[in-house]
C-alpha positions in Angstrom: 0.0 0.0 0.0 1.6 3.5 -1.1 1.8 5.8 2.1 -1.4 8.2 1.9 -1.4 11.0 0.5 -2.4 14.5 1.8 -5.7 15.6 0.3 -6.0 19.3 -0.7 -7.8 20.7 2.2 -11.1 23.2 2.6 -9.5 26.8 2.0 -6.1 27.0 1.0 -3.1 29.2 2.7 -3.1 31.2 0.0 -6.4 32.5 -0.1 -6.2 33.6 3.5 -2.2 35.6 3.6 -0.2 37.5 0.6 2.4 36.1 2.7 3.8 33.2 1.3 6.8 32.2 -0.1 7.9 29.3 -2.4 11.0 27.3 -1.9 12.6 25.7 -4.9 12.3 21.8 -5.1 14.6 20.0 -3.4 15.4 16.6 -1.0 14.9 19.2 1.9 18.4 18.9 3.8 20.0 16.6 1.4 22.0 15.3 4.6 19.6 12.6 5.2 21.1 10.1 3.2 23.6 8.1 4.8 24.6 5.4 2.0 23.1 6.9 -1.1 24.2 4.5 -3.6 22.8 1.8 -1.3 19.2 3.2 -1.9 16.6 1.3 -3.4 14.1 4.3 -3.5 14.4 7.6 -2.3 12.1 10.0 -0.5 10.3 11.9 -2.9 11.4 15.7 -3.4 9.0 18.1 -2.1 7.6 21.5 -3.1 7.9 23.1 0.2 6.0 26.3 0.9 6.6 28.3 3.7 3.4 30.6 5.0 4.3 33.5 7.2 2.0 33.3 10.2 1.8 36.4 13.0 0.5 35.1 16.5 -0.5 37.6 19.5 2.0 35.9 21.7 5.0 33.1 20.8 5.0 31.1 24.5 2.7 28.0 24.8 1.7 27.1 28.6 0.7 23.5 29.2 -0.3 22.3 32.8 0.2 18.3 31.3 1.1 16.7 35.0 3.6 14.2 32.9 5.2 16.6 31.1 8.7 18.3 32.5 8.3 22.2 31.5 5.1 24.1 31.9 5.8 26.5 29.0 7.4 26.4 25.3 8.0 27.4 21.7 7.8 26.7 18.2 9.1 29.0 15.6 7.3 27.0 13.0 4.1 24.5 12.6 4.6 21.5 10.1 8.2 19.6 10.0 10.2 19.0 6.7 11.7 15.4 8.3 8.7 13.4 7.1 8.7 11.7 10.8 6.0 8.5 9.8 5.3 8.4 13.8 5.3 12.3 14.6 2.5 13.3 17.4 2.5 17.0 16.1 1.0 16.0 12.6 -3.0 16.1 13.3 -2.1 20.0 14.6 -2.2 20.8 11.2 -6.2 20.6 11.0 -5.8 23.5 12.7 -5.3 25.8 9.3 -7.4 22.6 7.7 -4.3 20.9 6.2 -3.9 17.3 6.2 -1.5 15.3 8.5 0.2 13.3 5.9 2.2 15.6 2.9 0.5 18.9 4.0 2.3 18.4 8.0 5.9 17.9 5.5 5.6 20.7 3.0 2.8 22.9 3.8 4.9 24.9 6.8 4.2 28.0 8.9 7.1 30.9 10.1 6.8 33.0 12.6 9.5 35.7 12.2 8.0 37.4 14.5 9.2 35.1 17.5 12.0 37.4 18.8 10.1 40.4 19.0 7.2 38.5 21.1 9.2 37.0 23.5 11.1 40.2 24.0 7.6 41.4 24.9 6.4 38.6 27.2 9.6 37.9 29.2 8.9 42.1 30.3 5.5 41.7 31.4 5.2 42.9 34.9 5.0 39.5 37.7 6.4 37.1 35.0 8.3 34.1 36.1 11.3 32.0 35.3 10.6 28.6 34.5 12.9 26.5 31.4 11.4 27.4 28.0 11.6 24.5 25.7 12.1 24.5 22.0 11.1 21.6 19.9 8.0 20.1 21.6 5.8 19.9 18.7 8.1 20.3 15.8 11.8 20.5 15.1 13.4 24.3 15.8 16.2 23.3 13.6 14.2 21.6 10.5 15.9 22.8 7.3 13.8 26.1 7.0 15.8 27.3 9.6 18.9 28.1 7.8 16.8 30.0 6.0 14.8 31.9 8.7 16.8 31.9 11.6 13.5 32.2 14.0 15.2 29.5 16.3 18.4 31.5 16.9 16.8 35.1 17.1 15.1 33.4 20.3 18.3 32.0 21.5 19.4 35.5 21.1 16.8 37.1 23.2 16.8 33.9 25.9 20.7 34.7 26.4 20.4 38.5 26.6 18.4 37.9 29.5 19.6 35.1 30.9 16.5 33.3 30.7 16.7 29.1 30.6 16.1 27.1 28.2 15.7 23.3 26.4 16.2 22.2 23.1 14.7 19.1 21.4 16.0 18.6 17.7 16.8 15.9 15.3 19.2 17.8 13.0 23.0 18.3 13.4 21.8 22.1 12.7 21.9 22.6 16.2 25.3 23.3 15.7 24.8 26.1 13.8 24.2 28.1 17.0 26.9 26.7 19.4 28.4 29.9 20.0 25.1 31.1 21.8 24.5 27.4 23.1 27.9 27.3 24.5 27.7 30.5 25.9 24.3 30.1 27.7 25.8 26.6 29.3 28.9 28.5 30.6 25.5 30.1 32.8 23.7 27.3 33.5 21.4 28.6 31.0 20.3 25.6 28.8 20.7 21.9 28.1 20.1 20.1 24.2 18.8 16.7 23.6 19.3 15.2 20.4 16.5 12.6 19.2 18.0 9.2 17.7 15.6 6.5 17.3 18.0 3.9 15.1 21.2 3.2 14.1 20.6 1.4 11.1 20.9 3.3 7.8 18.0 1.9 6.5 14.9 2.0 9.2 16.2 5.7 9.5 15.8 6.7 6.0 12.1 4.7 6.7 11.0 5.9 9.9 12.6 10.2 9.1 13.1 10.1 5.5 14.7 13.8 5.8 16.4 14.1 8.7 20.1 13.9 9.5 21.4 10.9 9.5 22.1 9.6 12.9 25.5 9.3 12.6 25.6 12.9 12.2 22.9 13.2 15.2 25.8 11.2 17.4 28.7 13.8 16.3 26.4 16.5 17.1 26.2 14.9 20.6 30.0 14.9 21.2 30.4 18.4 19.9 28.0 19.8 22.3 29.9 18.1 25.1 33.0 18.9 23.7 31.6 22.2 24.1 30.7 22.1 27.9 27.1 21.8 27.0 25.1 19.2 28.3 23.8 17.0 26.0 21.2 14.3 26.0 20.3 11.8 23.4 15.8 11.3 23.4 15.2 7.8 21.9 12.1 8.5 21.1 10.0 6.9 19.7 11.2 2.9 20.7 8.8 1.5 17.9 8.6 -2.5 19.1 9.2 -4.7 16.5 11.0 -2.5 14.8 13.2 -0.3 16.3 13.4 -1.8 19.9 16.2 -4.1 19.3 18.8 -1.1 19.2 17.8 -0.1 22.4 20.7 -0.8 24.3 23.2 0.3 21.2 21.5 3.9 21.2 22.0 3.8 25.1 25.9 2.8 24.0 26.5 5.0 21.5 24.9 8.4 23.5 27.3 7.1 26.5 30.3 7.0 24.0 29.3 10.7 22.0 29.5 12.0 25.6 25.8 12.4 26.7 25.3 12.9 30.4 21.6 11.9 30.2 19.2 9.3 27.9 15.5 8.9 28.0 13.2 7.3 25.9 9.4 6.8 25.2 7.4 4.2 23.5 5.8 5.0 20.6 2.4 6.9 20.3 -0.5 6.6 17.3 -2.6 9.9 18.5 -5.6 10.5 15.7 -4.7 10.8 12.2 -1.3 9.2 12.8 -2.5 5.6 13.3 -3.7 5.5 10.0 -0.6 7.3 8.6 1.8 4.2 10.3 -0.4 1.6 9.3 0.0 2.3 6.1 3.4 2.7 6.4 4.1 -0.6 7.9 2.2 -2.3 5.3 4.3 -0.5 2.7 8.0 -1.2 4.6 7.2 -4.0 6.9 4.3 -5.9 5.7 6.0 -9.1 6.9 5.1 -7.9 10.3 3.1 -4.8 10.3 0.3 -7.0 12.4 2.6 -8.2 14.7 4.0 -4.6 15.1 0.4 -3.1 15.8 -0.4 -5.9 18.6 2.4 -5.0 20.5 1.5 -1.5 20.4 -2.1 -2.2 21.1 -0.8 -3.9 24.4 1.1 -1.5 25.5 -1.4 0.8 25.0 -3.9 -0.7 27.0 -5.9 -2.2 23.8 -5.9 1.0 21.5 -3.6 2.2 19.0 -3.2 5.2 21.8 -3.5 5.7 24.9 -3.8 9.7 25.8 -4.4 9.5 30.0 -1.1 11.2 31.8 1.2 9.0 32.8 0.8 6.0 30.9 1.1 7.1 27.3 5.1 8.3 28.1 5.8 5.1 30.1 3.0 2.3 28.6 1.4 -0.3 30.6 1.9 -4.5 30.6 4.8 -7.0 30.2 6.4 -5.6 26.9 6.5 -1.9 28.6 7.9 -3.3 31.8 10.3 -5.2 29.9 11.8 -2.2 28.1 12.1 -0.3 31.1 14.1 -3.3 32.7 16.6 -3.2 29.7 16.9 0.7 29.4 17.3 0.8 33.3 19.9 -1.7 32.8 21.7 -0.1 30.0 21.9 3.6 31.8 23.1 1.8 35.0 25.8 -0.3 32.7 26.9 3.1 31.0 26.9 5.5 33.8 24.0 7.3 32.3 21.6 9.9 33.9 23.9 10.4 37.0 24.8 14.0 37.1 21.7 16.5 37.9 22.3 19.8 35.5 19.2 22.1 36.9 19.1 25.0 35.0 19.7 28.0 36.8 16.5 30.7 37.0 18.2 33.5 39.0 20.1 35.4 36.9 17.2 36.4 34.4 17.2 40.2 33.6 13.8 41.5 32.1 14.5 42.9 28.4 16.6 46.1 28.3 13.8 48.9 28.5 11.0 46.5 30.0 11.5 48.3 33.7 11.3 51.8 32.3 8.2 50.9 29.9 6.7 49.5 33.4 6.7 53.1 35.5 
């Protein structure tokens, strides 16, 4: 079965903002590959168009009990890495876009990031706590090296001295390692790179246009080579699939330097159950229903189970089991030892919030 297809949607971007702009067609990063001539198909290029959206404010609050920060951004909605298993994809219904090609190449900027937060962070009675980048979609996709939203917020987070989290699959993150650096000389910020295989081939499946992971691992060790702390996010474990590496990904972010590892089990909300069905038939159809039974049962009998708690951590004997082996593999690499809390009291409000505040 092909993977779906997006369908048009009610209302295009276009008829709503003049602006839009068209990137040319391209493979996106072009550093996804990691053996091209090994290839038996590649991801298909995509017509990527970037719509310029202006919000009222640029921090998300979320009061989610299982969830470690209470507030976050996202300089942009959709993702160009084509992750089959990506939660954030039904968010696109939102502008009435589909979850499927629409979420890849139907994207949303908002340039106007900096200038918000500037704004927010010198509201009278506002309080520290970590902001984190990359919660929905990647902050270092590859539109970034053409916008630079991501980095005029690090700007702004390190003029104030304000804490901060990144999530990212892209070796990008490098781009900004003079900031990043910088802000961990303060305390100011920790980075978690997301690496969910190992194999050339399940990765080119699973995130047909992100970095390769190998360049995801040497990412790792410059950030610690850097003095900032740096975390590898195996997430999603897909069973079946994936979950076999788990103890090599555990490895490998021990050897690139990591000083922390996590991981989560993978989750179908909405649309995307559908969208990795489909997927599994075309990649895996050997085991595609053995695949969906173990994620049924760790998911209580659904494809997803959305109550806090147990949809990061899954429920029965397969969930318990992973646990056991990544509890194992973090105690046999001397993972997750070394508590980095970010530090909240040096934050200065904007320069010129005080005086607009008499």
């Amino acid at each position: 079965m092909p993977r779906p297809d997006a369908r048009p949607g009610r209302g295009a971007p276009e008829n709503r903002t003049p602006d839009r702009f068209n990137l040319p067609q391209r493979e996106a990063d072009g550093d996804w590959l990691d053996d091209r001539e090994t290839l038996d198909g590649e991801a298909p290029p995509l017509r990527t168009t970037v719509t310029v959206e202006h919000p009222r404010t640029i921090i998300t609050r979320n009061q989610s009990p299982d969830v470690g920060f209470d507030r976050s951004i996202n300089p942009y909605r959709g993702c160009e890495h084509g992750c089959i298993y990506c939660f954030a994809r039904p968010t696109h219904a939102f502008h009435d876009l589909s979850p499927g090609l629409d979420f890849e190449s139907r994207l949303f900027a908002k340039p106007d990031a900096a200038k918000l937060l500037r704004a927010e962070l010198g509201k009278r009675g506002y309080q520290v706590r970590p902001i984190a980048l990359g919660t929905n979609t990647d902050p270092y996709q590859p539109i970034e090296g053409k916008w630079r939203i991501t980095r005029s917020i690090l700007e702004v987070l390190s003029e104030t001295n304000h804490p901060a989290t990144i999530t990212t699959k892209s070796d990008r993150v490098l781009a900004d390692l003079d900031l990043i650096a910088d802000m961990a000389r303060r305390h100011l910020i920790g980075v978690a790179l997301s690496i969910t295989s190992l194999t050339s081939d399940i990765a080119r499946t699973l995130e047909p246009r992100a970095p390769a992971p190998r360049k995801r691992l040497a990412a790792v060790k410059a950030l610690a080579a850097a003095g900032v702390p740096a975390y590898v996010s195996i997430a999603p474990v897909v069973p079946g699939i994936t979950d076999h590496e788990l103890e090599h990904l555990v490895e490998a972010a021990a050897e690139a330097g990591a000083i922390g590892v996590f991981y989560l089990p993978v989750r179908l909300p909405y649309e995307v159950a559908p969208l990795f069905r489909a997927w599994l038939d075309e990649h895996y159809p050997d085991r595609a229903g053995k695949v969906m039974a173990i994620i049924r049962e760790i998911r209580g009998g659904r494809d997803n189970d959305p109550d806090f708690f147990s949809r990061m951590r899954g429920q029965g004997p397969w969930a318990e089991l992973l646990r056991t082996r990544f509890d194992r593999a973090v105690r046999k690499h001397g993972l997750n030892l070394k508590r980095r809390p970010l530090r909240t009291d040096l934050f200065a409000p904007p320069e010129g919030a005080q005086m607009r505040l008499l």
